[in-house]
N, C-alpha and C positions, 0 to 999 in steps of 0.2 A: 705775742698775741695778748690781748688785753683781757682781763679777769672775766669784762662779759660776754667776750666770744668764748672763752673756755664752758662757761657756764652754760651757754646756748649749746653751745656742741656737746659737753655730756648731755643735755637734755632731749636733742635729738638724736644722739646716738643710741640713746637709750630707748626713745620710744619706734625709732623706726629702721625696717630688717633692709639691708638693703639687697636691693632688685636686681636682680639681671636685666631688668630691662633697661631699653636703647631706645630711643624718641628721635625718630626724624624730623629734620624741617628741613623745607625750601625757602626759607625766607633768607636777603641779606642785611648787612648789617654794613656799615662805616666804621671806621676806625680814626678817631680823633685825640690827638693829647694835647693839653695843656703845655703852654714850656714851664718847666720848674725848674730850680739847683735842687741840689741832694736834698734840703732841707724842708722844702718846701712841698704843698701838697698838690696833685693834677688828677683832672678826671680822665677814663678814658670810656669812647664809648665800645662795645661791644656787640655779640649778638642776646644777652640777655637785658641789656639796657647799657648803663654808668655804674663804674665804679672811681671811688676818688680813693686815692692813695695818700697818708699822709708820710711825703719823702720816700725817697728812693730803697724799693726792698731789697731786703740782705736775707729773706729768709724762705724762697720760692719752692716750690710744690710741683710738679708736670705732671700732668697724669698722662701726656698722649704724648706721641714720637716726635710730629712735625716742630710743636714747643721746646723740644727738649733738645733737639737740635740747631733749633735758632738761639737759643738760650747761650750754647756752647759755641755758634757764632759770633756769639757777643761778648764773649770771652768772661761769661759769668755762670758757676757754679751750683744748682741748684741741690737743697739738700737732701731731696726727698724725687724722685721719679717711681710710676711707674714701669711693671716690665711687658710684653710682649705675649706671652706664652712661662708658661712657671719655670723658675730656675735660668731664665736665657739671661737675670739680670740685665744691664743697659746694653744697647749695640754695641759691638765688638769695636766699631772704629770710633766711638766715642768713649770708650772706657779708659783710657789711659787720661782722660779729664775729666773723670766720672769716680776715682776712685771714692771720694769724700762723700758721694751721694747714696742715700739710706731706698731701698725698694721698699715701698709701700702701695703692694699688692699689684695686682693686673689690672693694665687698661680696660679690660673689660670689667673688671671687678676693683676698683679703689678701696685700699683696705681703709677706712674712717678711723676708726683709733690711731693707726699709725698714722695718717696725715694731721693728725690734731697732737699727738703726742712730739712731734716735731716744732711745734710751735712758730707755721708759719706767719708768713706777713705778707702772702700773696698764694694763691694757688692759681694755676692756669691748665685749662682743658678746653674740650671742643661740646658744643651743644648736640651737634648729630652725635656723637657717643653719651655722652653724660648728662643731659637737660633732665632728669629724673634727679639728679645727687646735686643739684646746684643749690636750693635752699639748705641742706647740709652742710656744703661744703663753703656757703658764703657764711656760715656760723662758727666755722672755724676761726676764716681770715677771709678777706679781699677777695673777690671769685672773680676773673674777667676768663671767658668764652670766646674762640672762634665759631664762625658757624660750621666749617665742613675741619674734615681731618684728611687729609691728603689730597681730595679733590679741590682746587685753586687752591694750590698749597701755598702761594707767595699771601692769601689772605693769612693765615696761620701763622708767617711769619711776622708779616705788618703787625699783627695783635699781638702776638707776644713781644715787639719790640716799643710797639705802645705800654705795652702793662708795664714796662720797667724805662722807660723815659728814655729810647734809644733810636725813636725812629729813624731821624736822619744817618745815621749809622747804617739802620737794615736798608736804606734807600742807596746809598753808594754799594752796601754788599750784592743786593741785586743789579744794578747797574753792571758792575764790574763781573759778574757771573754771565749777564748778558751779553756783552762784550766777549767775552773766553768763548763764550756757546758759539757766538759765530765766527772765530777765529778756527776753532775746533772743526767746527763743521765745514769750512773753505779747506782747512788739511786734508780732512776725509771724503771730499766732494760728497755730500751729503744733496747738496743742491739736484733739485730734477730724482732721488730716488725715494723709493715708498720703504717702508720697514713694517715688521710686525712686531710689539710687544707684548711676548707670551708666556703668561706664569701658570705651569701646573699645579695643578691641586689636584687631593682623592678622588674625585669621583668625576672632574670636568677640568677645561680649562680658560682660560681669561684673557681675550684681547683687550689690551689697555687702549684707552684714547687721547686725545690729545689734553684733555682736561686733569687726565690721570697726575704724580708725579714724575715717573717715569717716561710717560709718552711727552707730557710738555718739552722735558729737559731734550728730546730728540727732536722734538718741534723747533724748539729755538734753536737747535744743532741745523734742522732745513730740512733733517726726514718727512715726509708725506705718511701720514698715517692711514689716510685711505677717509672716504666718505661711508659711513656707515651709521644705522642706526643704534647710537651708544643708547644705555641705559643713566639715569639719571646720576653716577656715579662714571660715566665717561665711560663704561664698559662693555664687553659681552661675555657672559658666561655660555661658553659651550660645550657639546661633548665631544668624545673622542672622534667620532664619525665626521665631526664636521672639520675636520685637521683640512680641508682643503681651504679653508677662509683663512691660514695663515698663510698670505700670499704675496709679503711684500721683495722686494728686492733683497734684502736684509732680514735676518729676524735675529731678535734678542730674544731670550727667555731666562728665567729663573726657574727653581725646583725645591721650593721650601721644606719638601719632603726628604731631599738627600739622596733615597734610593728611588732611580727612576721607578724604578715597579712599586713603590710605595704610593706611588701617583700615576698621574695619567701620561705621565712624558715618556714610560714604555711602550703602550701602545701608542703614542699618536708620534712619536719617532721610529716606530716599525711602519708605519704608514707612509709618512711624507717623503719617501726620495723620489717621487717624481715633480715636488714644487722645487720652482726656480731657482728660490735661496740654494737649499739642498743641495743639486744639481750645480750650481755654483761654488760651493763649497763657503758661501756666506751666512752662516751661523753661528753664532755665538751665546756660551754660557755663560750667564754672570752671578755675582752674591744676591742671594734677597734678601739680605738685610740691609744692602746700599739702596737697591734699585728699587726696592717696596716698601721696606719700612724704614729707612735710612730717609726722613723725609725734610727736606730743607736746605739750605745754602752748602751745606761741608756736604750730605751726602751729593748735594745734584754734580760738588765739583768733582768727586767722587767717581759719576759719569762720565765727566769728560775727560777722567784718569784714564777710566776704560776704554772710552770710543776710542782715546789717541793709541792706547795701546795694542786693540786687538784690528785697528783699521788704518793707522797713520804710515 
């Protein structure tokens, strides 16, 4: 990092507390890079405009999950991520290529010092979480932004594979994920059935949609997620009462909580043995930390670990 980003960033760490807060947008954004060799410099563009990069960074920042695992897609290192919730450090199935990488605070909270104290030469995050911290954090080093964080997650990966000069790479890794998805999903006759993806949470719980991470990677598998009125986030947040709307052929779910009674999967699985799944004996548990926060090319294959496994 160069003497007068250092000088910018103690200057704005100094004078400003950072916020809890989270700024939405709807807006999208293109993702364009320059061709360069290592040496050389390229812009990319993003959701908070261009940044120009000069040469290929060695010295990368994540603050969010879906970056952090395309990063590791790419078979590069980043020094500094982000964690999740306190103490959960990097995902589990990222960690054995994560050892060398420094946590610098919660995706919800980026600690500033420790990402300036690292001395990058790129940071990468998403605007719906972070577009408050992005004059900071481009005072450090380089800022490039996605717009969304897990909803049209393959935008999330294009960007971070623009910010580091790798598109054509994350183009054949998507491809070749696309290709598995529907290989997978002809094993599992997927074709013709609906599924529900369902995560509990405290006090409600969440159908995913097709826009989600999770529900896409079932979409490209040929699951039917059902017509419904998602929220802008591909979702629905419901309560326990309403356990009859998970009603598809299948259902997946997650339990980030661990102990069903810590969540709502107590009661809204005392409830549901008269849906179909159920009644079929079509249900399945999986990790959420592949199937939620696990967001990008390794975990979605991840996915298709599991579909082959608990359905093949």
């Amino acid at each position: 990092m160069s003497r007068s980003h250092r000088s910018s960033a103690r200057a704005l760490l100094g004078a400003a507390a950072v916020a809890g807060t989270v700024l939405l947008s709807a807006c999208s954004s293109g993702t364009t890079e320059e061709p360069a060799d290592a040496g050389e410099s390229y812009t990319v563009e993003h959701a908070m405009g261009e940044t120009t990069l000069e040469g290929t960074p060695e010295r990368i920042v994540v603050i969010d999950s879906p970056h952090l695992d395309t990063l590791v897609a790419l078979g590069i290192t980043p020094v500094g991520a982000t964690e999740s919730s306190a103490a959960n450090g990097v995902p589990g199935y990222l960690a054995d290529k994560l050892a060398a990488t420094t946590t610098v605070g919660l995706t919800s909270e980026p600690d500033l010092e420790a990402i300036a104290s690292l001395n990058p030469d790129l940071i990468i995050g998403a605007q719906v979480r972070h577009e408050a911290l992005y004059p900071m954090l481009s005072a450090i080093a380089p800022t490039v932004f996605s717009v969304n964080s897990g909803t049209d997650w393959e935008e999330q990966a294009r960007i971070t594979a623009a910010a580091v000069n790798e598109s054509d790479e994350m183009e054949t890794l998507l491809t070749t994920l696309d290709d598995r998805a529907a290989q997978v999903g002809e094993a599992v006759g997927a074709d013709g059935r609906t599924a529900s993806m369902v995560r509990f949470r405290p006090d409600n719980f969440r159908l995913y949609g097709p826009d989600t991470f999770s529900g896409n990677i079932l979409t490209k598998v040929g699951f039917d997620l059902g017509e419904r009125d998602w929220n802008e986030y591909s979702m629905l947040e419901l309560s326990p009462e309403n356990y009859t709307r998970i009603d598809g052929d299948v259902i997946f779910f997650t339990n980030p909580a661990g102990d069903p009674n810590a969540s709502t999967m107590g009661t809204v699985t005392g409830l549901w043995g008269s849906q179909p799944a159920v009644l079929s004996g079509n249900t399945f548990e999986f990790e959420d930390e592949t199937w939620m926060v696990g967001i990008g090319v390794i975990g979605a294959n991840s996915i298709l670990d599991d579909l082959e496994t608990v359905l093949g």
